[in-house]
N, C-alpha and C positions, 0 to 999 in steps of 0.2 A: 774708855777701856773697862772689860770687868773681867773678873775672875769668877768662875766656878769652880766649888767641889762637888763632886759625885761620891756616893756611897753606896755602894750593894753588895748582897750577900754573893758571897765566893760561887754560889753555885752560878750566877748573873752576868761573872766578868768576861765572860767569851759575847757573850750578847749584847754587853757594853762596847767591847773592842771591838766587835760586827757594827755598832754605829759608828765610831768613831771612823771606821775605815770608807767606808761608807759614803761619809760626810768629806772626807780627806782632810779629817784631823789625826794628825800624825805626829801630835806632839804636846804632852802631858808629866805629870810627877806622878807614880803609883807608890802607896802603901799597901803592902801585902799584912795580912793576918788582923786587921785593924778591931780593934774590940768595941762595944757600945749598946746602948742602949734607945731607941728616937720614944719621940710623941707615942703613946700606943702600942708600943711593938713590944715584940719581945727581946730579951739582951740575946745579944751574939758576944759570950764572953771568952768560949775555944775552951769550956769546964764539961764535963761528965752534966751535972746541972741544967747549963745554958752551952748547947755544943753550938760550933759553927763559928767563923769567921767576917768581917766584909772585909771589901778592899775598896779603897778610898783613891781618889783620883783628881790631882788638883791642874787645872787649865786655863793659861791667860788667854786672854782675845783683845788684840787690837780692834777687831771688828764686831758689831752687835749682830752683825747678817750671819756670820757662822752658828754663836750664840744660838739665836731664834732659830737654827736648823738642829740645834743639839735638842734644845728644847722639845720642838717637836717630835725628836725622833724618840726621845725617852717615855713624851705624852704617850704614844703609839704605841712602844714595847711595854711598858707596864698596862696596857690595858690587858694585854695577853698574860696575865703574871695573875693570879689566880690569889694568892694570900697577900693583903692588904702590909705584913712584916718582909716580906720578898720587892718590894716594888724599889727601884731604883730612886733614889733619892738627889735631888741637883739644887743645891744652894747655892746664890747666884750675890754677888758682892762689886762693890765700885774697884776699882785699880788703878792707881794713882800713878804708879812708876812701874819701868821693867829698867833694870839696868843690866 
């Protein structure tokens, strides 16, 4: 089993939730307004300064075959994503339990 989290800018999550329906994952945790800074990018801290929010999306997977289609489908939509701070971002971890 693993877990991913996603992370994209607010402008992004309609195009997130356009794979995820897609794929017929239909079932996830959302944080709205979420703050932060990655590797390189610029902060999204919702300031005058640094405007902007993301929204963070965390999803268990009994299975690696859904996984490897989420995978690909984010590889695909960021290549369309034009600034290198906009690209959706998918952190991918072991999962040990659901209970």
């Amino acid at each position: 089993m693993k877990i991913a989290f996603l992370v994209c800018n607010e402008v992004y999550y309609p195009r997130l939730l356009s794979i995820l329906g897609t794929l017929g994952i239909d079932y996830y945790t959302r944080w709205d307004k979420v703050t932060g800074k990655g590797h390189g990018t610029e902060p999204h801290l919702g300031t005058r300064s640094f405007p902007g929010h993301n929204s963070a999306l965390m999803i268990a997977f009994r299975e690696e075959d859904s996984l490897e289609k989420l995978v690909e489908g984010i590889v695909s939509a960021n290549k369309e994503i034009q600034r290198a701070d906009d690209k959706i971002r998918l952190f991918q971890v072991p999962l040990e339990r659901i209970v």
